[in-house]
C-alpha positions in Angstrom: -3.2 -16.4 -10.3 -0.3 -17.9 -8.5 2.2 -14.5 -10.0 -0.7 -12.3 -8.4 -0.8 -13.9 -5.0 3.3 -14.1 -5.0 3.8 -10.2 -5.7 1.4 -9.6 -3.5 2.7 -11.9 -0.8 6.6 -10.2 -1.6 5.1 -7.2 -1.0 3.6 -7.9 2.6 6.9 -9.5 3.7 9.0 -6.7 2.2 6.9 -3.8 3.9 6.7 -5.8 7.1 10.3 -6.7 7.4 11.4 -3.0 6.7 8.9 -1.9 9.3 10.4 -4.3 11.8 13.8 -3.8 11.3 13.5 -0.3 11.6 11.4 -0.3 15.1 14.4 -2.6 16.3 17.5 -0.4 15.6 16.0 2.7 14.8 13.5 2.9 18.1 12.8 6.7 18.4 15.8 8.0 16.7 16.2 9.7 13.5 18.6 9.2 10.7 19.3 11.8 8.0 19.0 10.7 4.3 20.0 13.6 2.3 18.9 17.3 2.8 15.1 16.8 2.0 14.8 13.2 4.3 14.6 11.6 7.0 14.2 8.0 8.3 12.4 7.4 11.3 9.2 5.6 13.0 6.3 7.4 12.9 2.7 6.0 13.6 0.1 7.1 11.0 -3.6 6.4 9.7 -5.0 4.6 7.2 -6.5 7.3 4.8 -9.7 5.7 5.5 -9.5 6.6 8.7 -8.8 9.9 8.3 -11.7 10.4 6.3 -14.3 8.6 7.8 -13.3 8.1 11.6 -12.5 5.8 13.9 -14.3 2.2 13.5 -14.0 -1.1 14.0 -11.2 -3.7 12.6 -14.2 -5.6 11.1 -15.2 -2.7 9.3 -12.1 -2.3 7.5 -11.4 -6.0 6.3 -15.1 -6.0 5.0 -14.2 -2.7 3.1 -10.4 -4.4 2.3 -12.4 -7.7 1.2 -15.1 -5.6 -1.0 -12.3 -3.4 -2.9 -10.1 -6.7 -3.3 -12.9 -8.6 -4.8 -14.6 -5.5 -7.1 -10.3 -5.3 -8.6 -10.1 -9.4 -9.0 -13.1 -9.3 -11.0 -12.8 -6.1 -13.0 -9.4 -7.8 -13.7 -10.9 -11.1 -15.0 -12.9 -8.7 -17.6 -10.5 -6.5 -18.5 -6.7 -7.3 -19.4 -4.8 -5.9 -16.6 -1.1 -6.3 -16.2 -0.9 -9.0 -13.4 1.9 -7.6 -11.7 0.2 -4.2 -10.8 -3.1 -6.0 -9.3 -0.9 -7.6 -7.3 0.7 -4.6 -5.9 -2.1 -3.4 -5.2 -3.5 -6.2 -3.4 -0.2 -6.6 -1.3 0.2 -3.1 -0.6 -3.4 -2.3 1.0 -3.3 -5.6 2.8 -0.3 -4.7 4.5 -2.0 -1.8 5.8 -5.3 -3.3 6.7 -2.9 -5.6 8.7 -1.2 -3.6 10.5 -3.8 -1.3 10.9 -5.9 -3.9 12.3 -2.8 -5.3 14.8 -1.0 -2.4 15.9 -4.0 0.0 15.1 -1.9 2.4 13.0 0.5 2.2 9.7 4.1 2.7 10.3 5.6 5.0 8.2 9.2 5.7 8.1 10.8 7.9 5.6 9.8 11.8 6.2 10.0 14.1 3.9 11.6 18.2 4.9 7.7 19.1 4.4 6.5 16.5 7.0 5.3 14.2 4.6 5.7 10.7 6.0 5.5 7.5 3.9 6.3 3.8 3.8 7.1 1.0 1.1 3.4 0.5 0.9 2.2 3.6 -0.3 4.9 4.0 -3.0 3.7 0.5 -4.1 0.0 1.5 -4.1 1.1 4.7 -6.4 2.9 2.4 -8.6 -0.5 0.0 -9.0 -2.5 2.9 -9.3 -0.6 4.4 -11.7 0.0 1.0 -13.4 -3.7 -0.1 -13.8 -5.0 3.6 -15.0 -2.1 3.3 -17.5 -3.6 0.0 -18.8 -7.5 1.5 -18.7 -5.7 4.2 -20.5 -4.1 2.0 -22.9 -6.9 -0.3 -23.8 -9.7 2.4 -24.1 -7.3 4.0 -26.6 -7.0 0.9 -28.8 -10.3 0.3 -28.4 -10.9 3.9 -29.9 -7.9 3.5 -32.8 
């Protein structure tokens, strides 16, 4: 329990620090990385919030707080690999913090395409990816 909480702590602090640094000597400018990218500060919305619409901060920790539980118990019955719960955990609840402070996610590294994207949501594909690797995994042993 303690790796879970520190992963997902490290990846709060990581996220946020990035995001911070960036708004302090980046500001509104624009710095090429490469022919396809760029980094700058761009304001975006949760997904959620693109889907469904504006509502309240309240809202979104009890949806944040329903998700978080429904994963920490799944993971309690089935053997997932502690370090991709917890960047999962870490990852979403640096955007329901933000989200809930500043009222939108800061994303900073745009893509040619005008795909923008943070530390955060890379970490959330990694989870994702990580936990339906281990579903995967364990259905097929289960199978064998």
């Amino acid at each position: 329990m303690s790796q879970l909480a520190a992963i997902a702590l490290a990846v709060v602090v990581a996220d946020q620090a990035i995001k911070l640094l960036l708004r302090r000597y980046l500001g509104g400018a624009a710095v090429a990385v490469g022919p396809y990218a760029s980094m700058r500060v761009v304001p975006g919305r949760l997904w959620l919030r693109r889907i469904c619409g504006p509502f309240s901060t309240l809202a979104l920790w009890c949806v944040w707080l329903g998700a978080a539980a429904a994963l920490m118990t799944c993971s309690t019955f089935v053997p997932l690999n502690v370090a991709f719960v917890g960047l999962l955990l870490g990852a979403s609840l640096t955007h329901a913090t933000e989200s809930s402070l500043r009222g939108s996610v800061t994303d900073y590294i745009c893509l040619r395409n005008r795909t923008a994207f943070n530390l955060a949501d890379l970490v959330l594909a990694v989870g994702v990816i990580g936990i339906v690797g281990d579903i995967v995994m364990i259905a097929y042993q289960r199978l064998s």
